[in-house]
Each structure stands twice: as structure tokens, then as C-alpha cells.
N, C-alpha and C positions, 0 to 999 in steps of 0.2 A: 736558954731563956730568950724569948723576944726583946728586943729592945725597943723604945716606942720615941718616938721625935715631937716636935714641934709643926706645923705643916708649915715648909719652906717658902711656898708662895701664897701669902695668903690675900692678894690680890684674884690669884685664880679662885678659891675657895670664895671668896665677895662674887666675884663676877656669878660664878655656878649657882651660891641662894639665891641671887636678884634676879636669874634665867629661871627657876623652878619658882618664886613667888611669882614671874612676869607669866611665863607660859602652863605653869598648874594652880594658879593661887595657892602655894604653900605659904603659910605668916612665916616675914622673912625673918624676925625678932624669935622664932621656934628654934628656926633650920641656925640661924646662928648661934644659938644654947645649943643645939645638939652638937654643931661640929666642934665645941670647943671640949667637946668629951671625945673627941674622935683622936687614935693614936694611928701614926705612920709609924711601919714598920718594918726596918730595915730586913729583917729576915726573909719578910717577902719578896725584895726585890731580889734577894739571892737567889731563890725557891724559882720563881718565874725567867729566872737568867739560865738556871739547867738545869730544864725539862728532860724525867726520862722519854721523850718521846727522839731525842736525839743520840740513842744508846742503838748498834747491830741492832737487828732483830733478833740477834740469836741471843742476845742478852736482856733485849726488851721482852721474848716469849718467856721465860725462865720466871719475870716475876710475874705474870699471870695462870702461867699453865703449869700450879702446884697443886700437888692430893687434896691437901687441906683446903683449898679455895673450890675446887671439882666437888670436892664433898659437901662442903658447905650448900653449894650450887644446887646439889639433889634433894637436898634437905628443905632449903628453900620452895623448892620445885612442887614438894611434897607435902608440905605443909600450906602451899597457894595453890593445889592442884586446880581445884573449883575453877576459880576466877583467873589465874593461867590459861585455860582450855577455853572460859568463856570470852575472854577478851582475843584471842585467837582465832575463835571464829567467829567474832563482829567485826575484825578488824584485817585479817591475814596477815598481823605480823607475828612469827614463830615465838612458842615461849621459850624456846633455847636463847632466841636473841635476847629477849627480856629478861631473863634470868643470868645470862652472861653480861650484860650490861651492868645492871646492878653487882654483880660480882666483880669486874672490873674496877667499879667505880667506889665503891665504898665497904666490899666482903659483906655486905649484904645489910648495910646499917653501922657495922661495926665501925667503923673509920669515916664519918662525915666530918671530920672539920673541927680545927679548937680554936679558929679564931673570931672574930666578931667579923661579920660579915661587914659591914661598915667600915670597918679599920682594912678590911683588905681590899675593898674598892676605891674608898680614898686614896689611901696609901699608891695603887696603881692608877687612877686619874688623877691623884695632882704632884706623883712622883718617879713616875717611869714612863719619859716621853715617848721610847720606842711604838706603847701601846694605850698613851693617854686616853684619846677620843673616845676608841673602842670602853673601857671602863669607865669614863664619865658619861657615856651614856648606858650602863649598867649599874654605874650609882644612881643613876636618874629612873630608872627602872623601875630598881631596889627600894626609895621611898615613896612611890606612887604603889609598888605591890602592899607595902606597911601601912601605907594610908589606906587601900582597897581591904584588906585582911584585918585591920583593926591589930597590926602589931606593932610594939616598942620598937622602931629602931636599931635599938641599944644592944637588943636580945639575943637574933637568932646570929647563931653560929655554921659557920660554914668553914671549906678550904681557902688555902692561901690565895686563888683567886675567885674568892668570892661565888661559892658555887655550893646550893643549896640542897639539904637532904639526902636521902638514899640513893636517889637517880644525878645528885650532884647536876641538876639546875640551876642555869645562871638565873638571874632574876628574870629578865627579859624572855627567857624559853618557861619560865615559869607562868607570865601574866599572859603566853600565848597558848600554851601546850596544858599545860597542870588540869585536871579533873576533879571534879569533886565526886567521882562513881558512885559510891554510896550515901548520894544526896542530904550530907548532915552538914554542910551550909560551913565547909571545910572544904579547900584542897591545901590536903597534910599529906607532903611526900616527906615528912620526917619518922611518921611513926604506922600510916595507914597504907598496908600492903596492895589494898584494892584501888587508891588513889597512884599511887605511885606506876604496879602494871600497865595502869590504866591509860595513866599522863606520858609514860616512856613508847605505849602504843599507837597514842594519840602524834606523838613528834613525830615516830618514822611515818605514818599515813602523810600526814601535812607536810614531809618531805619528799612523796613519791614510793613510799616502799612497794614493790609490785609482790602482791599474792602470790604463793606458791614458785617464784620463779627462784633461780639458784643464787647465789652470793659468788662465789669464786670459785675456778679450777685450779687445782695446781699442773703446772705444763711440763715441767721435769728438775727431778733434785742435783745439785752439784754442780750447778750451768755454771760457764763462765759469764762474765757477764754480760750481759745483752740487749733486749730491747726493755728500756724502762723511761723514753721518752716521747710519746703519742700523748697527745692531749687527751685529757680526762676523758672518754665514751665516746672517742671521736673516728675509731678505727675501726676499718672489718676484719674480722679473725682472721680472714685468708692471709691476712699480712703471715701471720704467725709462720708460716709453712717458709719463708723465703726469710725470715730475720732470728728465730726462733733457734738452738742446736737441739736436734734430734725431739721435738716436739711430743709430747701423748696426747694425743688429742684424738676425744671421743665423739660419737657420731652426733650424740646433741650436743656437742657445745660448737659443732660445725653448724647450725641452726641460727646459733645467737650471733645478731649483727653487730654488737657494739660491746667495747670488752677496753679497759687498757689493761697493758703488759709489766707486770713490775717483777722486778727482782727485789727477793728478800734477804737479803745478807746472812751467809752462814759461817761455820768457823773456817771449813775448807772448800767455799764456792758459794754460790747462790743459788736459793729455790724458783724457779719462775713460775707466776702467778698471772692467769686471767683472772683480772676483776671486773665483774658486772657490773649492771643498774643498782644493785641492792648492796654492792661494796658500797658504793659511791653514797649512798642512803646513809649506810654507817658513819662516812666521814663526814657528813653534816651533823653529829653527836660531836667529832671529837674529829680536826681536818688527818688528821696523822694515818696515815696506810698503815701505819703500826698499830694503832692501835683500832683502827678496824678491823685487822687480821685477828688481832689477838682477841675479840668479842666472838669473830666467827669462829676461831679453832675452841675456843674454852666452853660456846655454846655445842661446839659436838663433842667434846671431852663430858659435858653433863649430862649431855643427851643418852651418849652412848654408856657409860657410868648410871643413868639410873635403868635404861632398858634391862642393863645386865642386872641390878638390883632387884627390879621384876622378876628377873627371869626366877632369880636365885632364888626367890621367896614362893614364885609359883612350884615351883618345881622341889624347894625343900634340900637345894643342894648343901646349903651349907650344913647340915647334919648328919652330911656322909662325906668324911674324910678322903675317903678313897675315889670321888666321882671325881 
């Protein structure tokens, strides 16, 4: 069970309504009824204290890359086929990406969040100074998008920090990115599959995602370890040849000029990784090289998973045993 507090400073909580009545004309006599319904809650500061994004990779891949999330992935895949394919190519960013995203983030709907989104933003602006400012301007966000959308407040429910819908949008990637695609005077990434595609396609363009080009190579399994400190896109591959052990490296990706080198933690060594422009695209979703990686591997686990599902249907195998 959550346990809910008192808010500790509520000098900072005065200072924040009389900045949002000075700087948005919010009635300050509102925002002060609302917060006194607003609970701080301890569990979140545990929850944001350890992230699994701080687990091996070999243990961070394990909880992404299961059957039942892969399948779930095709299903999704299959039932958005339409407007997957057509936001794809208005936009060139892959529906593997989009569909592994949303899988990542929430099993496709199923797991958005039980807490009041307001209670998890307070809670982390006016109670966990490591990462105050950053969520007091996401609380700030959060009632300018409630006041633009004509919602309660009180209502909508998200994760532990504060992160909205299927595609688990902060507020602020919300009131930039979010789509209303099917023009009914709605952007609903809670329940409308064509807004959500739409709004997670619309983030990566407005972050750089480059059309058709690759996401990451991997360079070889088992490495000790190696080069994993080049600044983000700031290297030329030929590095690779002279810092690299026993390198595989193919003829395009001797083309691409910009790459960093990361190793991903395994149980008996590490895999080494060129990551591109369109890694990089990823971690403006989410900064973690973990969980970039695990968007791109899970979007070819679905990819590859529904081709063979094709296949099998084209072709009728499943009703001969013996093929």
C-alpha cells in the first residue's frame, strides 16, 4: 500500500501556485483547494531511487525480451496494421519501433500507471531534491495540459513518475508531441490507438529520426571490455579497427561516419555495440542505452515473429505436422 504524507515544505508549494497564478493566470484560491487534496508518497521516492534501468543488460534484456510481450507486439501489429503502415510512410519512422515502444512501455495499454498523476509529480517536485526542478516543471506542464484538454486534475492516472498513457508521456512531451490524427478534437494516448502511433511518431521526427537509415550494429559477442567511452556521435568508425578486439564489421557500416561504441554487459563478457543517429533518437524517449537497446532488439523480435506468422498462414504450415 502507498503511504501518503503531508507535503513537508509548504512554503515551496505557496511559492509554485503564486509562479503559475503570476506566470499562467491560474486562480490562486483553485490551485490552493487542489493541492490540499494532493498526497506525497513515500513509495515513489523508493520506486525513482531504483530504476531498473540500473540492472546488467543481461538482466535488463530478460524483462523485455519475453514470448508473451513478442506476441502481444504482433497482435497489436495486426490489429493497427492500417495506420501502422500509414504513419510509416508519412513519417519514416518504422512500426517495429512503434510497436516495440508501446510494448516496452506499458504491454501495450495494459500497465499505464495507478497512481494520480498529480500525487506523483508533487511528491517528486516538492520531495526529492536530487530531481526537484526537472518535475516542478512537469507539474507545471501537467496543469496548463488539464487546463488546455478541459481535465480534472484529480483524474488522470499515470506511473510513478508521472508519465501519461500507452506511450507513457510526460506531460511536457505530451503538450509538444501528442496528436490528435483522427481529428475528434481529442489527443487521447490513453485509449485511441491512431493518436498514440501517431504522437510516439511525431516525437522521434521532432527529435531527428533519419528515414530508412540503421539503428545499431553489434561488433562482436563475449568482448572483454572495451571501448565504451567516445562521446555520444562524435567518432569515426575507423576508430573501431585499432580500439575494438577482433571487430565484424561490414561493408556499410564502414560508410557511416558517426557511431558510439558501447558495450552491453553479459553474464560471461560483453557484446559490443555501434550505436547510430537513430540509437541516439531512442534515448531522447528514455536517456538509458538499455533501454534503447531493448526497443530495438524487441522491435526485431516482433518484426521477425509476425513475418514468420505470415509466412505460416500464407503457406498453411501449421496444418502439416510434419513440415
Amino acid at each position: 500500500m502507498s503511504c501518503a504524507n503531508p507535503v513537508k515544505n509548504q512554503e515551496t508549494v505557496d511559492g509554485f501556485i503564486k509562479q503559475m497564478a503570476s506566470r499562467h493566470q491560474f486562480n490562486e484560491a483553485a490551485l490552493t483547494d487542489l493541492f490540499d487534496h494532493v498526497e506525497l508518497k513515500d513509495d515513489i521516492i523508493k520506486k525513482i531511487s531504483k530504476p531498473s534501468e540500473s540492472l546488467p543488460w543481461y538482466k535488463y534484456r530478460e524483462i523485455f525480451l519475453k514470448t508473451p510481450r513478442i506476441k502481444a507486439g504482433v497482435q497489436f501489429w495486426q490489429e493497427n496494421e492500417q495506420i501502422l503502415a500509414t504513419i510509416e510512410q508519412e513519417t519514416g519512422v518504422p512500426a517495429a519501433i512503434i510497436v516495440a515502444i508501446i510494448g516496452v512501455e506499458t504491454m501495450y495499454g495494459k500497465h499505464t500507471g495507478n497512481y494520480r498523476v498529480i500525487d506523483a509529480l508533487a511528491t517528486l517536485a516538492f520531495d526529492y531534491p536530487p530531481r526537484s526542478q526537472f518535475f516542478r516543471n512537469e507539474l507545471e506542464e501537467f496543469l496548463l495540459l488539464c487546463r488546455e484538454e478541459h481535465i480534472d486534475p484529480l483524474t488522470p492516472l499515470g506511473s510513478y513518475a508521472g508519465a501519461l498513457g500507452m506511450p507513457q508521456f510526460m506531460p511536457s512531451s505530451y503538450r509538444n508531441y501528442a496528436i490528435d490524427y483522427n481529428k475528434d478534437n481529442s489527443r487521447d494516448i490513453w485509449h485511441n490507438s491512431q493518436d498514440v502511433i501517431a504522437s510516439i511518431a511525431n516525437y522521434f521526427v521532432k527529435h531527428g529520426w533519419q528515414a530508412g537509415q540503421p539503428v545499431a550494429f553489434r561488433l562482436c559477442d563475449k568482448c572483454h571490455k572495451t571501448v565504451n567511452t567516445f562521446p555520444f556521435l562524435k567518432e569515426d568508425l575507423s576508430l573501431i579497427k585499432s580500439n575494438a578486439i577482433n571487430p565484424n564489421i561490414s561493408r556499410p557500416l564502414l560508410s557511416i561516419k558517426k557511431a558510439k561504441i558501447i558495450a552491453f554487459k553479459q553474464e560471461d563478457g560483453e557484446e559490443l555495440w555501434a550505436a547510430l543517429d537513430n540509437f541516439y533518437v531512442i534515448t531522447r524517449y528514455n536517456h538509458s542505452p538499455l533501454y534503447a537497446m531493448a526497443v530495438f532488439q524487441l522491435g526485431l523480435a516482433i518484426s521477425n515473429q509476425r513475418i514468420s506468422s505470415l509466412y505460416e498462414k500464407d503457406h498453411n504450415l501449421t496444418s502439416h505436422a510434419g513440415t
